[in-house]
N, C-alpha and C positions, 0 to 999 in steps of 0.2 A: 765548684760547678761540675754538675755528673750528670749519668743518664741512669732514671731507676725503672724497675720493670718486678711484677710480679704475678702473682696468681692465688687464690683461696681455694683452695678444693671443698665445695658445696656437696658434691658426692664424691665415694670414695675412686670412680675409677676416669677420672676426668683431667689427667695431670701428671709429669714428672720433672724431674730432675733438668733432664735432656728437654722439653720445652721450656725450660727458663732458659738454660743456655742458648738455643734458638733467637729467644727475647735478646737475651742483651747483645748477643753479636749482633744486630739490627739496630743496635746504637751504639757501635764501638767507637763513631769518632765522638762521641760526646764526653766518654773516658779512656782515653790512649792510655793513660798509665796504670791501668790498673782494673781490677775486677774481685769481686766478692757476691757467695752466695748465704745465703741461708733457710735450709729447711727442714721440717719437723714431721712430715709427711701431711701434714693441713695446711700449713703456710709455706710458699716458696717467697723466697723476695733475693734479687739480683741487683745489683752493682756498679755502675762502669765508673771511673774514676778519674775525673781531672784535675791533678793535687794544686793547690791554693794554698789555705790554709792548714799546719801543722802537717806535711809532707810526710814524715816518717809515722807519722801515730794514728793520723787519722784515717784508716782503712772502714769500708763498711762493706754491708751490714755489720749494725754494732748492735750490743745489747747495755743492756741495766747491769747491776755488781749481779744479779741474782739469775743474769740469762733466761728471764720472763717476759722480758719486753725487749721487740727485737727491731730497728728504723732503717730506713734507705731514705736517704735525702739527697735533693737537689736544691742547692743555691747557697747564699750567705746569707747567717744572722748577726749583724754587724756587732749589735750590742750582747754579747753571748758572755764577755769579759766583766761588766756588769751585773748580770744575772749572777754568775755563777756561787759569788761571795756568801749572797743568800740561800742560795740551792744548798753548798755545803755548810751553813751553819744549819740546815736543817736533818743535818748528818749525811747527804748524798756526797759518795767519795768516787773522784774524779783518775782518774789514770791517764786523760790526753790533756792536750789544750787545744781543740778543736770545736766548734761550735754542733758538730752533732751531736756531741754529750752531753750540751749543756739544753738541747729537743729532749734528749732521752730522758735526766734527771727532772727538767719541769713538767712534762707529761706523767712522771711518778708523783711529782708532787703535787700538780695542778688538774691535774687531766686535763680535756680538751679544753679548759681558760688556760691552756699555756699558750696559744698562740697569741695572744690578746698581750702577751710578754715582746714579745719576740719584733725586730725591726732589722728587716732587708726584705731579703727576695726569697720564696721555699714553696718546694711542693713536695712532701715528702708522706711515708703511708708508716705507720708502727702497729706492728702485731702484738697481740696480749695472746699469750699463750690460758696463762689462769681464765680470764673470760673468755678466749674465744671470740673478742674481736678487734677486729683492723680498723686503728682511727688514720684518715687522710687529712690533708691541708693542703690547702693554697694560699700563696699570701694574698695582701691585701687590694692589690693593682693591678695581677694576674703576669707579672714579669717572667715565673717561670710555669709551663706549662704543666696539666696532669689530665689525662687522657682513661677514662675507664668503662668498660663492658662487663654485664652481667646477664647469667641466664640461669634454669633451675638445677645449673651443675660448675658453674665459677664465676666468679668475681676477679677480674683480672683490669691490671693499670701498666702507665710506660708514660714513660715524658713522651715519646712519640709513639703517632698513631702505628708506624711501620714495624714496633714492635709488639702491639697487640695483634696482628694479623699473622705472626709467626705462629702464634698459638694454636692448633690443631680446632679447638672448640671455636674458634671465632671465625668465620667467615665475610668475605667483604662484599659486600653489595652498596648500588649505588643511593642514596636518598634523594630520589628525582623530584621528592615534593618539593624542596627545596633550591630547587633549581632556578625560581622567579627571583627569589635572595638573594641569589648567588650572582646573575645575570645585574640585579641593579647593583648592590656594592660589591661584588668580589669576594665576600666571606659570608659566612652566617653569626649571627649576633646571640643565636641562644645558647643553651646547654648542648643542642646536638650538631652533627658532623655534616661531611656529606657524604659517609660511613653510614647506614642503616644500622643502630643498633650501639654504635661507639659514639661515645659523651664525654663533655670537658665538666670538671667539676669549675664549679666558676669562680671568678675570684673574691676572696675574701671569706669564703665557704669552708665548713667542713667535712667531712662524709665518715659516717660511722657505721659499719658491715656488722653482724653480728653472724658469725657463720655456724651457729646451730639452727638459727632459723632460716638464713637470709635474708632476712629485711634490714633495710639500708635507709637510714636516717641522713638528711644534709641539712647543716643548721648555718646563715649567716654570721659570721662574728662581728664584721664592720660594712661599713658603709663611707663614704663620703658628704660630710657632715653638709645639712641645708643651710644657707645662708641666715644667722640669726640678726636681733636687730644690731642697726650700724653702732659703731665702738669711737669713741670720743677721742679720736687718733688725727694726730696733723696728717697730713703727705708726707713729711719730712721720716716721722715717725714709721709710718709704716714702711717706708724705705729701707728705713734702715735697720729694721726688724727683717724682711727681705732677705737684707744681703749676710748678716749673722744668722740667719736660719741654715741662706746657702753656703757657707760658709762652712759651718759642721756638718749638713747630710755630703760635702766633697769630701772632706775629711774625715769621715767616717768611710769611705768606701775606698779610701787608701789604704787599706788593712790589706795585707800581702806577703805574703811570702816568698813570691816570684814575681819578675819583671811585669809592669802596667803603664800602660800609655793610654793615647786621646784619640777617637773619630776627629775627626777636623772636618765638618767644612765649609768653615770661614762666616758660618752665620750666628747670631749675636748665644743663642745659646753655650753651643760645643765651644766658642769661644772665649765664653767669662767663664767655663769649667776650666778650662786648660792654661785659660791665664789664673786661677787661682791652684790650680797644680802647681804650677810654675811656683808661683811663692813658699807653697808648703814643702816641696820636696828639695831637698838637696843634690840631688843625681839628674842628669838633666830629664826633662819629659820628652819622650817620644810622640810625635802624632803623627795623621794618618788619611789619608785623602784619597776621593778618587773621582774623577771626570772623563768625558769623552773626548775623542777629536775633534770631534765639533765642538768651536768653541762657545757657542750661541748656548750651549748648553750644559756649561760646566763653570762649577765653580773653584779649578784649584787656583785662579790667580786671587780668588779672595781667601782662602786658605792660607796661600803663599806666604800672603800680606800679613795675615794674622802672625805664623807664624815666626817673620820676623821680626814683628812688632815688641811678643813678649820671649822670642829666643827658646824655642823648641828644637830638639833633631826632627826634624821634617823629611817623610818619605810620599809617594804618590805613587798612583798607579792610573796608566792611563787605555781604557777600554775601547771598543771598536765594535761593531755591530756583527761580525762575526763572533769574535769572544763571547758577545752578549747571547746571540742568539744558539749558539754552540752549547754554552752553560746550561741554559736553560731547561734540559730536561731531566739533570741531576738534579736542580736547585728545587724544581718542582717535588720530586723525591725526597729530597731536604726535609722538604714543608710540609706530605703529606697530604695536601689537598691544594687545588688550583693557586697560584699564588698572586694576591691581588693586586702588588702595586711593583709598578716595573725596578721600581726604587731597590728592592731585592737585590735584584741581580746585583746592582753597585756595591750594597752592601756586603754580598758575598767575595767582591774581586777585595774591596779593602780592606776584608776581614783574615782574608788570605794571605796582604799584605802584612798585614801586625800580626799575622802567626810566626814568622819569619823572626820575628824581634820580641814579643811578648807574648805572656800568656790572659795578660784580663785587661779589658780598654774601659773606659769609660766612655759615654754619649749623652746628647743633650737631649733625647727622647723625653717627650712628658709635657717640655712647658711651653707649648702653643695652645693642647686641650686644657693647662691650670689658669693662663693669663691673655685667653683670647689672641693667639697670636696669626691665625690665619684669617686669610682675607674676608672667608665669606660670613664668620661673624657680622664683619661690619656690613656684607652685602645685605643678609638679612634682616637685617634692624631696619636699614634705609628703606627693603624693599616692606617690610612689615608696618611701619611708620604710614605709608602712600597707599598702600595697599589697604591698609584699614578706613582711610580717609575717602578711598577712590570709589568706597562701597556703596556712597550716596549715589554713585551714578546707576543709571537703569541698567540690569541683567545682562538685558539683549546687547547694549552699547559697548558694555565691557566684554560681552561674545566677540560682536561684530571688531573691537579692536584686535581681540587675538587673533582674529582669520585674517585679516586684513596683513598683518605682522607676519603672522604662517606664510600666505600664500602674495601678497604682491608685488609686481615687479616691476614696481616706481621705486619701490625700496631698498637701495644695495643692501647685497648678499650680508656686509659684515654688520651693516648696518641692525639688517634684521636681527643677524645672530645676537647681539647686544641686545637689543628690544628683548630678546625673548630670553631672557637672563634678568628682566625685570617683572614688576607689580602689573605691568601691563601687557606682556604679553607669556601671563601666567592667570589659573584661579590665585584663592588669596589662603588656600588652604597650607599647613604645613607642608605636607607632601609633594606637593606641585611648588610651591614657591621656597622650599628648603633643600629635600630631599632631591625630589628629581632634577634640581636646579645647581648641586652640588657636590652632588654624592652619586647619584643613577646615573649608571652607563647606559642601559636603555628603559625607556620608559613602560609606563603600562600599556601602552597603544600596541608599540613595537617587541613588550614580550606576546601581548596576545597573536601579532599576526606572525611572528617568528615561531613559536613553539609550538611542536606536533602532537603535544601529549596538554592534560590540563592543566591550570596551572599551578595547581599547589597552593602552598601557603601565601598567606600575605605578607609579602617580602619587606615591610615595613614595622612587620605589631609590634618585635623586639623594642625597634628603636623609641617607635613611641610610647611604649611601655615608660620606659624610662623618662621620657620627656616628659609625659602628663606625671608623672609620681613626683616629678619635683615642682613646689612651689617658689614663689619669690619672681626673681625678673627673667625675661624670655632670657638674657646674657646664662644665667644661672642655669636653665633649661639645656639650653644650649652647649655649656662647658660639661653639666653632668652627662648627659645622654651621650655626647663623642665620649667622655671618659671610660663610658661602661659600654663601649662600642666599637667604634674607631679607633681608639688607643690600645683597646686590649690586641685587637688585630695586630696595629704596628708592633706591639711588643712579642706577638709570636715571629712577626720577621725578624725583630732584632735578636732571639732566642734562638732561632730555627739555623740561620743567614753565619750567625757567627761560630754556631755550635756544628755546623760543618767543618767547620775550618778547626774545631775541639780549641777555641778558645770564650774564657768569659766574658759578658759584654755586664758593666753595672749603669744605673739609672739615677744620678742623682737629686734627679727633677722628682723621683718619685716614692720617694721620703715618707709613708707616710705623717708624719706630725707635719712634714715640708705641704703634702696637697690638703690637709688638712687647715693650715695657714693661707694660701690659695684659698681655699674655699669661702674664707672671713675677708679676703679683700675687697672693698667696695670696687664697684663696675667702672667707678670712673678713673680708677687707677688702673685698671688694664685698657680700655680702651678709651684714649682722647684725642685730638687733633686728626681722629681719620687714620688712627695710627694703634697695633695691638700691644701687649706687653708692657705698655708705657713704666709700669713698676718693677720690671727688669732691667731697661735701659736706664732706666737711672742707678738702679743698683749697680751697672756694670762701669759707670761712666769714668770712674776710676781706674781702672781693668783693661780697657781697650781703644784704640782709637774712634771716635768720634762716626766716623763714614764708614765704618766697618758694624758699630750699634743701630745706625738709621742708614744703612741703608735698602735700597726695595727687597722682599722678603721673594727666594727660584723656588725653592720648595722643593730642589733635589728635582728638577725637570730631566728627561731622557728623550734623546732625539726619535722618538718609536714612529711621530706620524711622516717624519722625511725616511723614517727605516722602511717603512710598509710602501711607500709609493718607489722606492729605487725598484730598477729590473733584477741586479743583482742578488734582492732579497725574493724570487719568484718562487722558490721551494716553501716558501712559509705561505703564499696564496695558495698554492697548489694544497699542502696540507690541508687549508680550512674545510677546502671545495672538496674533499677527497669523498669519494661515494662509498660507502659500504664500511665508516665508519664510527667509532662513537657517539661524533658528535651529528652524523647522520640521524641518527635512533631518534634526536630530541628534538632537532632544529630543522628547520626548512630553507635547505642550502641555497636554495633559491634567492633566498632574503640574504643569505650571508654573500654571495656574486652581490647582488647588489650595492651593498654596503663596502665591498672591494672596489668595483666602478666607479663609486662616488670618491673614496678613499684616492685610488689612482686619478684619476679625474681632475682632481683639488675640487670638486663641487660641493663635498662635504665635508667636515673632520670626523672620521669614525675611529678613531685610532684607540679610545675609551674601550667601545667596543667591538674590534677588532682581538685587541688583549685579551679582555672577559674570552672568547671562544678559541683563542689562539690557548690560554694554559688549560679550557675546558677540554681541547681534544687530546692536547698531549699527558696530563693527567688521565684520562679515559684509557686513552690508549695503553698506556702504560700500565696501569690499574688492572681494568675490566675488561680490556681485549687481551690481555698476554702480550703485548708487543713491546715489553721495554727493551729488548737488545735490539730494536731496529731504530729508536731514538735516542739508545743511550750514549753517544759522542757524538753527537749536537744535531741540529737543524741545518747547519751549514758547512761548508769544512772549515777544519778546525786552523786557526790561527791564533798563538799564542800571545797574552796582552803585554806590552810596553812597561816595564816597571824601570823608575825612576828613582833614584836614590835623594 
């Protein structure tokens, strides 16, 4: 796991040395130990290094035996030990044992179909000196990041964005079109940033520069296969295909050179990982947890639980709204751009913890988007089900119910809220009854009357992009479109979150052969009895205690709407309100006071979007006002978190 960064010089006087180095010290914690350059006076490519695998040999940038072809990679290819046998009966002569050589020798042998070889996590760029150009990757899920800009004088990349903006040619500006995206989910879903001008190559992709012309080809290699017709499989069967799938993508990502332990916590996935740790290894497993003081909000006693059940060394860490809010304007930094889900911050406290102890964790990231495991799948179905039923009823009736639901006050408050999380007090369109009902912090009512500029893109097309492109059943629609969405996002926090702390985080939910198998399971094995994942929990039922597989699914909750109403937290209002700043330019503070009042008040829950404008200004801030040394040791004063052995 490293951090790469480099540059093409397009014209001659656009580039040096000393702008790479810039790059990579702007990701030094992603390789503490280590750094390498190489350049030719047309290709720069830099370095940072955090050794995993083959510690002493595998240094990079490396090259081919012929120093023609030169790579900077980030991530693991598990099966590299595999490959290799073949590589060198085709005469490629090896000098490490480290999986970059074994990118280097199959791109000599395959060219860009060597990715189509290759199974972990990568985003790495390899220069050809003979042609003259730089072929990129990403892998297949987008687990590890690659970030890249071009104009009519460079072609430059970095796993993070804060390392393209060292570079002299690249400047930062805000992409305010983008800002209606940003506002309903927290990120943006396409190729571009909310960098004007800086792109993510997306996942499963590859990018081919050709820098005597500059023109830049990007070819898809994979996809996440459609549901074909159903397979003449028991329950029993596909069970237990399942659990031997999961069984070798854990154990394949036990490959190590250095210390690796588990996320813990305590929910049925990070839990049948770590209890199949537990079997495979001999040395005890370390895991890893983290909760608040509030306990309405934390899950380390189900962690606990786990942990004593299959006998892990168990550590915890326990956070506090100062901590929280304190961190938060590095982590932002971390991330690069606003950061969508509060869930982060935790991430980064017990990422910090397993720095302590290890250098690579595993997590059960991945299998709620493979096996339906969060709620509003099943909300959606129900509500799509009545919703299509309800359409017999006349226009005006099903109008006259939603106003009714919006605005009367025979109806308690909670009551309504409920109603209006349903078929009835929604249209019956996707977006109104999926998106804005599940995902949207604020709607399109409330970006129109909130935002002082227009409104840009439509914050939606990515996603449905994806949804209409797949066929088969709404369940299908629904698991593809979070995958190529929602997931990629979570997996830039778990990449960003842990890569702070300069340790590796691996996915073994995300396998692909493993989502690719997901992909063939019939719907009625992930969702039955009102319940998601049903063909996990049987897989696990061996593995773990019974109440700790079924039971209700927190979803990693954070006390943020009792944070925003305490007095003690009044510097984080005063922020949002603040006049004559970033988030002044775009929003109508006016609306944002209001949305505080209600918030304080308990008349509303805005705490959704409260967040959304709370990382909008302090990313601005930081960013595009120049003010990062006036937020950079917290929001609040600083109190140090409680760590527990």
């Amino acid at each position: 796991m490293c951090g790469i960064s480099g540059f093409i010089k397009l014209k001659p006087v656009t580039g040096s040395a000393a702008d790479l180095r810039h790059m990579m010290e702007a990701i030094r914690h992603r390789g503490p130990d280590g750094h390498g350059v190489h350049e030719d006076g047309t290709a720069f490519l830099g370095h940072r290094r955090l050794s995993i695998i083959d510690v002493a040999g595998g240094h990079q940038p490396m090259s081919n035996e012929a120093g023609t072809q030169w790579i900077t990679f980030n991530g693991e290819i598990f099966n590299h030990a595999s490959i290799r046998p073949e590589l060198e009966a085709a005469g490629h002569h090896y000098v490490t044992r480290c999986d970059t050589e074994t990118i280097v020798h199959a791109y000599e042998q395959y060219g860009p179909a060597c990715v189509e070889k290759f199974r972990g996590m990568f985003a790495f760029a390899i220069w050809d000196s003979h042609r003259q150009t730089l072929f990129c990757a990403r892998d297949r899920l987008g687990i590890k990041p690659f970030y890249y800009f071009q104009n009519d004088r460079i072609f430059a990349f970095a796993s993070e964005i804060k390392a393209l903006l060292r570079h002299p040619e690249i400047r930062s500006a805000f992409a305010e079109e983008l800002l209606p995206e940003y506002l309903t989910f927290g990120y943006v879903s396409s190729d571009q940033t909310l960098y004007r001008g800086i792109r993510k190559l997306m996942p499963g992709h590859t990018l081919t520069l050709d820098a005597r012309t500059g023109s830049v080809s990007i070819r898809q290699y994979w996809d996440i296969p459609a549901p074909g017709s159903l397979e003449t499989k028991s329950d029993e069967e596909w069970i237990r295909e399942c659990r031997q799938r999961l069984e070798e993508t854990v154990r394949m990502r036990l490959m190590s050179d250095v210390p690796l332990g588990m996320f813990l916590s305590g929910g049925l996935d990070s839990s049948a990982i770590a209890a199949l740790m537990k079997r495979m290894r001999s040395e005890p497993v370390k895991t890893f947890a983290v909760g608040y003081k509030e306990a309405a909000y934390s899950e380390l006693a189900y962690a606990r639980q786990v942990s004593q059940a299959i006998g892990t060394d168990h550590h915890e860490i326990v956070i506090t709204s100062d901590d929280f809010f304190n961190a938060l304007p590095r982590l932002i930094w971390h991330e690069d751009e606003p950061i969508a889900w509060p869930s982060s911050v935790s991430l980064y406290f017990v990422s910090k913890l397993a720095a302590e102890h290890v250098t690579v964790v595993l997590t059960g990231e991945g299998s709620d988007e493979l096996f339906a495991g969060y709620h509003r799948y099943q909300h959606y179905l129900f509500n799509r089900r009545w919703a299509d039923a309800y359409k017999v009823a006349p226009s005006f009736l099903r109008k006259g119910v939603r106003n009714t639901i919006d605005s009367s006050t025979l109806i308690s408050r909670d009551l309504r809220r409920k109603l209006q999380h349903t078929f009835l007090g929604r249209d019956g369109s996707v977006e109104s009854l999926q998106l804005d009902n599940f995902y949207g912090a604020f709607s399109a009512s409330e970006r129109n009357a909130m935002l002082l500029k227009a409104n840009g893109s439509n914050p939606y097309e990515s996603y449905l992009d994806y949804w209409n492109s797949r066929s088969g059943s709404t369940l299908a629609q629904m698991l593809y479109a979070d995958a190529k969405t929602y997931l990629v996002e979570l997996l830039m926090k778990q990449d960003q979150m842990s890569m702070a702390c300069s340790i590796e985080s691996r996915v073994p939910f995300l396998d692909h052969p493993f989502v690719e198998f997901a992909a063939r399971v019939p719907d009625h094995l992930k969702i039955r009895d009102k319940s998601g994942k049903y063909i996990m929990k049987k897989a696990a039922e061996d593995l773990l205690p019974h109440d700790i597989i079924y039971r209700t699914k927190m979803g990693f909750p954070t006390p943020l709407r009792q944070w925003f109403r305490d007095k003690e937290n009044d510097p984080i209002v005063s922020l949002l309100l603040r006049r004559k700043s970033f988030l002044s330019e775009y929003v109508n503070l006016n609306y944002v006071e209001e949305l505080v009042a209600k918030q304080r008040g308990g008349v509303e829950d805005a705490t959704d979007r409260l967040w959304r404008l709370l990382n909008l200004q302090v990313w601005g801030e930081m960013v595009f006002a120049g003010r990062r040394e006036e937020y950079w040791d917290g929001l609040l004063t600083t109190a140090p978190a409680r760590v527990m052995a």
